[in-house]
PDB file of N, CA, C and O in Angstrom:
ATOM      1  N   UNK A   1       6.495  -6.909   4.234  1.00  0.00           N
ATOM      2  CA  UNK A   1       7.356  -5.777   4.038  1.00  0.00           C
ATOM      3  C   UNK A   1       6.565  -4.533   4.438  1.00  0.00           C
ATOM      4  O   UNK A   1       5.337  -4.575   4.378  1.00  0.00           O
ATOM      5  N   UNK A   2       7.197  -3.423   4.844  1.00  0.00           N
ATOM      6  CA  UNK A   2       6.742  -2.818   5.491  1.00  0.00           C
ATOM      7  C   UNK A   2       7.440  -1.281   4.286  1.00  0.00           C
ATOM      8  O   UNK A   2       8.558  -1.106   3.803  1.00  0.00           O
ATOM      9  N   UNK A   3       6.239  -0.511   4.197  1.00  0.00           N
ATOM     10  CA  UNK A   3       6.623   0.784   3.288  1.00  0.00           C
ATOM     11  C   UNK A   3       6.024   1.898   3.876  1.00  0.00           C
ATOM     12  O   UNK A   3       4.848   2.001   4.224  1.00  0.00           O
ATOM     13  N   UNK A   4       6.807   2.622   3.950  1.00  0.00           N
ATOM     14  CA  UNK A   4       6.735   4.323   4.553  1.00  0.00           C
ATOM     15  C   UNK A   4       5.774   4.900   3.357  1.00  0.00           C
ATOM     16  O   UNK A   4       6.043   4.864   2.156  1.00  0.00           O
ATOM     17  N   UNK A   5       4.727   5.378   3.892  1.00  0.00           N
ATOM     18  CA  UNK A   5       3.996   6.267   3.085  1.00  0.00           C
ATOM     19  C   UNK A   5       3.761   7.366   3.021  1.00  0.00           C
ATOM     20  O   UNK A   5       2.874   7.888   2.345  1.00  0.00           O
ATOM     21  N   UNK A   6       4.844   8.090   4.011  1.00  0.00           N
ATOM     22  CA  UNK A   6       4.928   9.562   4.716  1.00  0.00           C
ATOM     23  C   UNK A   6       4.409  10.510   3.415  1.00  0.00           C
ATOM     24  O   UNK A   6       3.365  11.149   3.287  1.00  0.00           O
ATOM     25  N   UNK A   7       5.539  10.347   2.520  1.00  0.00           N
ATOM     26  CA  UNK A   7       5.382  11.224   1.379  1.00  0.00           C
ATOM     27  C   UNK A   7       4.218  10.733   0.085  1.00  0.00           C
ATOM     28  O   UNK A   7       4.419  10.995  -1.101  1.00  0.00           O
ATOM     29  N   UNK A   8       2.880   9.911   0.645  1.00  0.00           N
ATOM     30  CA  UNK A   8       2.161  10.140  -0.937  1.00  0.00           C
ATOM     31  C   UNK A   8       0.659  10.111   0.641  1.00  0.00           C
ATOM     32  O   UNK A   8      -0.474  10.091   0.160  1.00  0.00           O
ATOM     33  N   UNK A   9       0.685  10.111   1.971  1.00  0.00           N
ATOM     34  CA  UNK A   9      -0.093  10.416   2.503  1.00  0.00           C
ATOM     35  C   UNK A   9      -0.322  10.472   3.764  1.00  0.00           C
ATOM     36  O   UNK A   9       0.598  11.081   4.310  1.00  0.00           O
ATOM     37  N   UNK A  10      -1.157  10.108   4.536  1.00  0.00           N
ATOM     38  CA  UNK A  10      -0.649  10.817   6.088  1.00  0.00           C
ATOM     39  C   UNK A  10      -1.893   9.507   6.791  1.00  0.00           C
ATOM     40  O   UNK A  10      -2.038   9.362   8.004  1.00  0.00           O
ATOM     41  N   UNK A  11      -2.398   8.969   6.109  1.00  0.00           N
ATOM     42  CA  UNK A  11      -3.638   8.043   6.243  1.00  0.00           C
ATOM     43  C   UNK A  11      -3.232   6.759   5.497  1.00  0.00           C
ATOM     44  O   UNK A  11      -3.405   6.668   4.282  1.00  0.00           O
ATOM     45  N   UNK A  12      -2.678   5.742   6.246  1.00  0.00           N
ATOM     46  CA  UNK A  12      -2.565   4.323   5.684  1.00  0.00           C
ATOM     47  C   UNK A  12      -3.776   3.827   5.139  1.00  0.00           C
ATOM     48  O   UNK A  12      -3.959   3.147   4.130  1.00  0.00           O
ATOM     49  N   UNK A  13      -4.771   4.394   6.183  1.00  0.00           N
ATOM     50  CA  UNK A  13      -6.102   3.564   6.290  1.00  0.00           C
ATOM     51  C   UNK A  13      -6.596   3.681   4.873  1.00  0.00           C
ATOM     52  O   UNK A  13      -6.761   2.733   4.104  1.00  0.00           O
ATOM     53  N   UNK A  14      -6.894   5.425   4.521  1.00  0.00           N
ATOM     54  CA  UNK A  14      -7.544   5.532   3.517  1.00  0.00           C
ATOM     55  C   UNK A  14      -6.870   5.061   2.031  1.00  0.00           C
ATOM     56  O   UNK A  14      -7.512   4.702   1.044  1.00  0.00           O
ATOM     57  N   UNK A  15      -5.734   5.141   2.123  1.00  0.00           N
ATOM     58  CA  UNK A  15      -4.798   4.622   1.056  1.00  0.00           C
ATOM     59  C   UNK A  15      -4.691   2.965   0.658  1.00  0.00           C
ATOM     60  O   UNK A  15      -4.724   2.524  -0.490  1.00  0.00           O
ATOM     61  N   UNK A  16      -4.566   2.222   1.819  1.00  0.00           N
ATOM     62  CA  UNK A  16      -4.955   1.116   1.178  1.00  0.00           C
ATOM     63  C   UNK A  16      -6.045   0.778   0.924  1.00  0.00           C
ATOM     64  O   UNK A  16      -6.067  -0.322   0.372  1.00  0.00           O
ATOM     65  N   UNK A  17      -7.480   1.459   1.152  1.00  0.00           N
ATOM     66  CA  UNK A  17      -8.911   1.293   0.773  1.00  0.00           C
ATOM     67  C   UNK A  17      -8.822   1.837  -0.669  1.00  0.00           C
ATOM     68  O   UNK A  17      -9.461   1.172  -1.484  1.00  0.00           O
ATOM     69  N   UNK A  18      -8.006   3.160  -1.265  1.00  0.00           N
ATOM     70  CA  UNK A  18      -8.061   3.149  -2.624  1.00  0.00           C
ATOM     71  C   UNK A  18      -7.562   2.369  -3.060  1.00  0.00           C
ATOM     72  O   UNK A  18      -8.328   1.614  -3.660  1.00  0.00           O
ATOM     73  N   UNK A  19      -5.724   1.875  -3.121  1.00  0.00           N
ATOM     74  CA  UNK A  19      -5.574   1.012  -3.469  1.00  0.00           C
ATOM     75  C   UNK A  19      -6.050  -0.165  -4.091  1.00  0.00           C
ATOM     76  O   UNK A  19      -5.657  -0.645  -5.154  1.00  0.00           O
ATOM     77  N   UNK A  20      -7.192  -0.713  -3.113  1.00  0.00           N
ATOM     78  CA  UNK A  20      -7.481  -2.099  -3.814  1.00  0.00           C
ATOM     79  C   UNK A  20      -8.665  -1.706  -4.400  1.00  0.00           C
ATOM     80  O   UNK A  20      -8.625  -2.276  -5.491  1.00  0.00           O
ATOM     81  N   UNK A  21      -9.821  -1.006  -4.338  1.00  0.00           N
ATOM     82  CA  UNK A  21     -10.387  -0.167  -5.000  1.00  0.00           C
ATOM     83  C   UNK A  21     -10.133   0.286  -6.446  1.00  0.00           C
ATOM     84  O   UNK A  21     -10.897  -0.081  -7.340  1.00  0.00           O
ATOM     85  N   UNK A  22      -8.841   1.253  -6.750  1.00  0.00           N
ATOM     86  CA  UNK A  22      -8.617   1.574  -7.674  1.00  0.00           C
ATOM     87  C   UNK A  22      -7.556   0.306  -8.942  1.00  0.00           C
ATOM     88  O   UNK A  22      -7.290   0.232 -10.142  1.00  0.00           O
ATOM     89  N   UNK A  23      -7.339  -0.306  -7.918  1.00  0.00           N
ATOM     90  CA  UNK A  23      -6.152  -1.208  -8.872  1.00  0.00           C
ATOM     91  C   UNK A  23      -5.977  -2.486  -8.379  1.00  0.00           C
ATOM     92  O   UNK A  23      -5.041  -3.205  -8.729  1.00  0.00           O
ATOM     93  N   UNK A  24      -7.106  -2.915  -7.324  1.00  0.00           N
ATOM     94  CA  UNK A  24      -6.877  -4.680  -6.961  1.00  0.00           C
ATOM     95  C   UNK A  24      -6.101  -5.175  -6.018  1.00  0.00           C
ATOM     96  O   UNK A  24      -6.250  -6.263  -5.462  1.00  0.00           O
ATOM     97  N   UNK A  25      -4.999  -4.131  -5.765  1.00  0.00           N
ATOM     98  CA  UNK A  25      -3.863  -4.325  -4.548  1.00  0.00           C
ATOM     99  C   UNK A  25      -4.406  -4.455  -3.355  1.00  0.00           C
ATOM    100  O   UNK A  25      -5.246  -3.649  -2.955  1.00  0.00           O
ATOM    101  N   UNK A  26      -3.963  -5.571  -2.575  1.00  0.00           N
ATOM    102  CA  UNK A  26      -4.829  -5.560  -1.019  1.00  0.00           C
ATOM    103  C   UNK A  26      -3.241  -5.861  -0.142  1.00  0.00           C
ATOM    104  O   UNK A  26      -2.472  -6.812  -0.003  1.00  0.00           O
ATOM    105  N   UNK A  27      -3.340  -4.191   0.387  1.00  0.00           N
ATOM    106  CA  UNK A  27      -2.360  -4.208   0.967  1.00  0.00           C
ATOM    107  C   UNK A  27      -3.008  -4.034   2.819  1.00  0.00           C
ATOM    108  O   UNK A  27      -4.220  -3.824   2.861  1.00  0.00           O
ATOM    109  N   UNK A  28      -2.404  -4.097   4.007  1.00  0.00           N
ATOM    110  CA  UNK A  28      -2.531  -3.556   5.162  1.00  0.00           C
ATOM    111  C   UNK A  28      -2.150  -2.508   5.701  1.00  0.00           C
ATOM    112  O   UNK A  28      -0.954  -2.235   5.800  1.00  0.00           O
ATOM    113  N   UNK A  29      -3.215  -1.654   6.192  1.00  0.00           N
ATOM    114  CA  UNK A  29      -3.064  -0.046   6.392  1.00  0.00           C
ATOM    115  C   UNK A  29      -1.670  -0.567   7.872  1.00  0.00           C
ATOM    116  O   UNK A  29      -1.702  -1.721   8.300  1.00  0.00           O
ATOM    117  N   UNK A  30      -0.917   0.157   8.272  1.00  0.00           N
ATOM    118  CA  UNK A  30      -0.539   0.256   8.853  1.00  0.00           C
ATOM    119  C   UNK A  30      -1.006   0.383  10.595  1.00  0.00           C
ATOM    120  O   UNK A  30      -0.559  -0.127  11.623  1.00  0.00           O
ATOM    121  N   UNK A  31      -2.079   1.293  10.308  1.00  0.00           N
ATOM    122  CA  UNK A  31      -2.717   2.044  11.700  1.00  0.00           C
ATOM    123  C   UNK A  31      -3.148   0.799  11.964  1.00  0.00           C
ATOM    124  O   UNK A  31      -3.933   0.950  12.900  1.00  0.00           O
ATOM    125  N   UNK A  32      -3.086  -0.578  11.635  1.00  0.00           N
ATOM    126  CA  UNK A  32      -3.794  -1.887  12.323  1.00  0.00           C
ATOM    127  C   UNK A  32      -2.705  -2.069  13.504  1.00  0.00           C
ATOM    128  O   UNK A  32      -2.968  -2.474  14.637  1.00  0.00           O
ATOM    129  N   UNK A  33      -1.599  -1.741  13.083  1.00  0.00           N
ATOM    130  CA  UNK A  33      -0.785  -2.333  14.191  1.00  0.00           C
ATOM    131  C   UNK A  33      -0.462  -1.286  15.148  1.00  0.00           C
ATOM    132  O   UNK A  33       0.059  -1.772  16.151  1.00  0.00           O
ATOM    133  N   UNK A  34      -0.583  -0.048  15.193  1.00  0.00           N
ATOM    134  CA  UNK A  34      -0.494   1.049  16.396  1.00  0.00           C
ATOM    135  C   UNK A  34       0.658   1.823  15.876  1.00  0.00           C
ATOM    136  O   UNK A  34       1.215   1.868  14.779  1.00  0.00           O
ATOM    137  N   UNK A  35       0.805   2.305  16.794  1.00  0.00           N
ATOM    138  CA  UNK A  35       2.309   3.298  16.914  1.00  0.00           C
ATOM    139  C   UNK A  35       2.002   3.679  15.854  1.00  0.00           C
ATOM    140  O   UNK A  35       1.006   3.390  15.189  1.00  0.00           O
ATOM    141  N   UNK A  36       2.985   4.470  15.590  1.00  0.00           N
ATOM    142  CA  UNK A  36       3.116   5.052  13.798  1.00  0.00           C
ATOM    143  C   UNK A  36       2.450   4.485  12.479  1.00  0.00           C
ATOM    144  O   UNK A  36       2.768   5.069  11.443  1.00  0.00           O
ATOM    145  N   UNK A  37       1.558   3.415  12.378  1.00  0.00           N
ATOM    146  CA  UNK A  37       1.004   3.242  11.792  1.00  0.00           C
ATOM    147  C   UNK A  37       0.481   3.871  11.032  1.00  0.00           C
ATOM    148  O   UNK A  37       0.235   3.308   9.965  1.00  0.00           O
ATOM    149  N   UNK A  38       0.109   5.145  11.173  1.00  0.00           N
ATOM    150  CA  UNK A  38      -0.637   5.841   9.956  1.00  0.00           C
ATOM    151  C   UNK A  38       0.275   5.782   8.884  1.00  0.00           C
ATOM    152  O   UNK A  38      -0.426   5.711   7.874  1.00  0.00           O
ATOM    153  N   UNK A  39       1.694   5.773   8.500  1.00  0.00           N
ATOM    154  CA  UNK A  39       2.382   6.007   7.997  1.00  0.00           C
ATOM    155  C   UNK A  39       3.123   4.566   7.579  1.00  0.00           C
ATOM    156  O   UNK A  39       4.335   4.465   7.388  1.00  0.00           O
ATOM    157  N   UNK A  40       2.676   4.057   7.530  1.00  0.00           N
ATOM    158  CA  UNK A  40       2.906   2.466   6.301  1.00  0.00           C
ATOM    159  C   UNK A  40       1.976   1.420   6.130  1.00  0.00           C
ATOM    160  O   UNK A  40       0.998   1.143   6.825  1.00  0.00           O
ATOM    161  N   UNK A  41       2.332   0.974   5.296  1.00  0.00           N
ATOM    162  CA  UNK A  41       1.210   0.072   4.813  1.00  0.00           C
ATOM    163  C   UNK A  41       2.418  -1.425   4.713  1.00  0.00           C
ATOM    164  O   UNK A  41       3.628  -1.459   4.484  1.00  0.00           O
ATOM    165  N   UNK A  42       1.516  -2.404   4.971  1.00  0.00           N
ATOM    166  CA  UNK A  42       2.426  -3.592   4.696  1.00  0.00           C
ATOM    167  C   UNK A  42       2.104  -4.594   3.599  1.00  0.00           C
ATOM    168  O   UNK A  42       1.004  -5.059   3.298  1.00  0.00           O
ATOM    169  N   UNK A  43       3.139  -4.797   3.137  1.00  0.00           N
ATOM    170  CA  UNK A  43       2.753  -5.837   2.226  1.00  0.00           C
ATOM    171  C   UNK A  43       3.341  -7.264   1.946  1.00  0.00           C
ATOM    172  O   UNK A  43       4.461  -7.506   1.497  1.00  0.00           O
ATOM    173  N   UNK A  44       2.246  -8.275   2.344  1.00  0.00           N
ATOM    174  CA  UNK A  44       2.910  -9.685   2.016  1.00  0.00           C
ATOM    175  C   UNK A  44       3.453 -10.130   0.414  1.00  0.00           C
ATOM    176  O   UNK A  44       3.034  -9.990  -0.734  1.00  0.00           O
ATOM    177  N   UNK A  45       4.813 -10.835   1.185  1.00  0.00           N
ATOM    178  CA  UNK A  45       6.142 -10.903   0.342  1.00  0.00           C
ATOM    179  C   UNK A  45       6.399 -12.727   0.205  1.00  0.00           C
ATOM    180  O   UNK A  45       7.430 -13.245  -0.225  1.00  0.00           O
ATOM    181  N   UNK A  46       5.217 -13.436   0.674  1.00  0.00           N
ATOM    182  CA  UNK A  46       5.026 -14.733   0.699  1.00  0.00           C
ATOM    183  C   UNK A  46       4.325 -15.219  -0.350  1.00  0.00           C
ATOM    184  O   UNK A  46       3.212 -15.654  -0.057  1.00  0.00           O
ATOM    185  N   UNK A  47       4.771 -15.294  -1.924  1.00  0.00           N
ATOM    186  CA  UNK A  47       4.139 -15.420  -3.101  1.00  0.00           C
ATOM    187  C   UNK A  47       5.367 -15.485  -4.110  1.00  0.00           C
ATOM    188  O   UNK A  47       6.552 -15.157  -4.049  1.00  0.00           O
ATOM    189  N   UNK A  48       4.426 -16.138  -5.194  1.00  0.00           N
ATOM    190  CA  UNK A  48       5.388 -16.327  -6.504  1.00  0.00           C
ATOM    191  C   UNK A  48       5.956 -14.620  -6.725  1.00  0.00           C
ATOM    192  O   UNK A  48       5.405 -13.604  -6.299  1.00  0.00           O
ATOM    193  N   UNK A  49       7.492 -14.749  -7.698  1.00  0.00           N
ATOM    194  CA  UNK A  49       8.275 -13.384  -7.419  1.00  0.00           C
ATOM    195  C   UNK A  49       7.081 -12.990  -8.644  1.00  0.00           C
ATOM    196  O   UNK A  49       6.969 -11.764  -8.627  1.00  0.00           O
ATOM    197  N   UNK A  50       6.238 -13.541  -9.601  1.00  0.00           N
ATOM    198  CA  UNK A  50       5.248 -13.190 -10.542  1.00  0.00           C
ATOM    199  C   UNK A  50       4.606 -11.792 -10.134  1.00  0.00           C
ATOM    200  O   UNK A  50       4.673 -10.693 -10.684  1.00  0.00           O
ATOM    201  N   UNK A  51       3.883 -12.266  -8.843  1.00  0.00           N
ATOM    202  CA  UNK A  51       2.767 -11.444  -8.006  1.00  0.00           C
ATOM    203  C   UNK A  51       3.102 -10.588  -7.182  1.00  0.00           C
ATOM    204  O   UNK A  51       2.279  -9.850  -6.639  1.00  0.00           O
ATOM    205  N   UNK A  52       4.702 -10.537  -6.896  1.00  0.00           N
ATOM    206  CA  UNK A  52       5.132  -9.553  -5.933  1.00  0.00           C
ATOM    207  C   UNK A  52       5.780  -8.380  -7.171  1.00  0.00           C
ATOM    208  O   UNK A  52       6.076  -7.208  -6.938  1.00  0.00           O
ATOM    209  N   UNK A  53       5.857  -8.901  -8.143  1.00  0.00           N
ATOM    210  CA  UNK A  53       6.221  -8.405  -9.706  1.00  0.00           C
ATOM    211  C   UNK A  53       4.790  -7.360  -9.701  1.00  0.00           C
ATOM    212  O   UNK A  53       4.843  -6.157  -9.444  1.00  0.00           O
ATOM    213  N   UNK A  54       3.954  -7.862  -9.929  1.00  0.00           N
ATOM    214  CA  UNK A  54       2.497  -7.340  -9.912  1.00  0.00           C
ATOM    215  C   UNK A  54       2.435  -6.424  -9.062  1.00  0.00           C
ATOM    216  O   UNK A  54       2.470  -5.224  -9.334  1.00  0.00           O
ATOM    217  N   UNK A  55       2.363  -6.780  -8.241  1.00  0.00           N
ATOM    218  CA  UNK A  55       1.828  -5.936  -7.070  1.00  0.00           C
ATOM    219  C   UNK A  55       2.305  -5.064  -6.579  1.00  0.00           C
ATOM    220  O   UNK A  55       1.722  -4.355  -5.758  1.00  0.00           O
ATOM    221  N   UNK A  56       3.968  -4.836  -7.118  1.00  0.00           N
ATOM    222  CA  UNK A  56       4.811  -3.308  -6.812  1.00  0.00           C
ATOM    223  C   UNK A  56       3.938  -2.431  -8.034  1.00  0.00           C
ATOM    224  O   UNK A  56       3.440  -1.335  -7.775  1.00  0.00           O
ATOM    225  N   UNK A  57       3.817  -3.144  -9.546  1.00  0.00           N
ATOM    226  CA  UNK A  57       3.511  -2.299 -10.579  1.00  0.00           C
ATOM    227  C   UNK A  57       2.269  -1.987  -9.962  1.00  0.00           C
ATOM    228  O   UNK A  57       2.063  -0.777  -9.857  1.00  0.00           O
ATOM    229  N   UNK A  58       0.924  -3.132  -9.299  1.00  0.00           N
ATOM    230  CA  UNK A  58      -0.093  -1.990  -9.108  1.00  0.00           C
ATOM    231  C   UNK A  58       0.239  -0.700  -7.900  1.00  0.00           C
ATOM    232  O   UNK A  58      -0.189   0.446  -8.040  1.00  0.00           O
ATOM    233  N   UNK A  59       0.980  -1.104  -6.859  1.00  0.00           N
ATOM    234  CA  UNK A  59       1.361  -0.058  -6.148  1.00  0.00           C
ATOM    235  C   UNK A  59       2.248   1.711  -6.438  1.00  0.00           C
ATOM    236  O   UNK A  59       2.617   2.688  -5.785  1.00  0.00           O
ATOM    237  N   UNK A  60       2.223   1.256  -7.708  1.00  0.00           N
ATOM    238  CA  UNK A  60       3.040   2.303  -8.833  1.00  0.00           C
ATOM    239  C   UNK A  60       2.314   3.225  -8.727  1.00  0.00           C
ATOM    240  O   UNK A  60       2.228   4.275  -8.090  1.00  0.00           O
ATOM    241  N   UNK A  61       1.318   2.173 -10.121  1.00  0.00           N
ATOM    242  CA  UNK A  61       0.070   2.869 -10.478  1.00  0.00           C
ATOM    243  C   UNK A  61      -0.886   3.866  -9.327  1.00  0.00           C
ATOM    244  O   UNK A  61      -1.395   4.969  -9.526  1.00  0.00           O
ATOM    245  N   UNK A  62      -0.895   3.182  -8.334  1.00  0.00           N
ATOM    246  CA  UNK A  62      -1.845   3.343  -7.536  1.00  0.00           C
ATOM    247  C   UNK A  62      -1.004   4.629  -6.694  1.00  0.00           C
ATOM    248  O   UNK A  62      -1.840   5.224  -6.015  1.00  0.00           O
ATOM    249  N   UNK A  63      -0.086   5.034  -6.582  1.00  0.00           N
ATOM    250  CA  UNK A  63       0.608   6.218  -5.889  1.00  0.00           C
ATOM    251  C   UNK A  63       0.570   7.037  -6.935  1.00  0.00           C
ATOM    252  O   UNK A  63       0.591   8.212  -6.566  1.00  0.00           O
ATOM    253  N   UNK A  64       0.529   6.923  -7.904  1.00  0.00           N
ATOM    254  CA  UNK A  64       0.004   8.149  -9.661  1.00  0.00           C
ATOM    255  C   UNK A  64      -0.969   8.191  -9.423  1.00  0.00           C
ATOM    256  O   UNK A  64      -1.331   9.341  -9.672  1.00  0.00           O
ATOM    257  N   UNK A  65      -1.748   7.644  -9.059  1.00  0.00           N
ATOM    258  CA  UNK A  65      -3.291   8.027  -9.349  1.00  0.00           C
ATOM    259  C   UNK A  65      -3.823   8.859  -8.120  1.00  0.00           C
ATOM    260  O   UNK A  65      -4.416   9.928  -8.261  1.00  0.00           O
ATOM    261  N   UNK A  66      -3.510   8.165  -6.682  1.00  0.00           N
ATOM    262  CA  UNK A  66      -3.243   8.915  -5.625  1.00  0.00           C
ATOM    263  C   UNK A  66      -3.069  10.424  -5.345  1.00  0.00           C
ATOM    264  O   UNK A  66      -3.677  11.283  -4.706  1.00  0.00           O
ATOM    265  N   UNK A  67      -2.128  10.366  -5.999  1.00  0.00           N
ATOM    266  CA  UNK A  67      -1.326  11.575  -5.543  1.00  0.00           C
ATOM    267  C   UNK A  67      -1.790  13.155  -6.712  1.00  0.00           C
ATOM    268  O   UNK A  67      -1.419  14.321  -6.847  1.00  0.00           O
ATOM    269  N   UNK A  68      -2.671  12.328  -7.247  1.00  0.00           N
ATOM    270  CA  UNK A  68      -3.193  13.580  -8.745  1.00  0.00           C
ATOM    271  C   UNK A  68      -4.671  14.342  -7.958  1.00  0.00           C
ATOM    272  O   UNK A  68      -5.318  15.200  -8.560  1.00  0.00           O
TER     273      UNK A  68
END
């Protein structure tokens, strides 16, 4: 899945390096795949609905903490 990060930053790269950093989430910066990349991050959706449960709440967290 693919998420627009326009509005919490302008840097996929550096955002998913806090991310898993600050809260365990290992998401993919966007800028891996070109084009507009700076501006989403992707996240695999191939897992129990448990961990995709998880992993929106750490992505919550992790755009609060972000964005302070």
């Amino acid at each position: 899945m693919w998420i627009n990060v326009q509005k919490v930053t302008d840097n996929s790269a550096d955002f998913a390096a806090f991310l898993r950093k600050e809260t365990g989430l290992i998401v993919s910066a966007g800028i891996v795949y070109r084009g507009n990349g700076q501006d989403f991050i992707r996240i695999n959706l191939a897992c129990p609905l448990a961990m995709v449960k998880d992993g929106m709440k750490r992505l919550v967290e992790g755009i609060r903490k972000y964005s302070k």
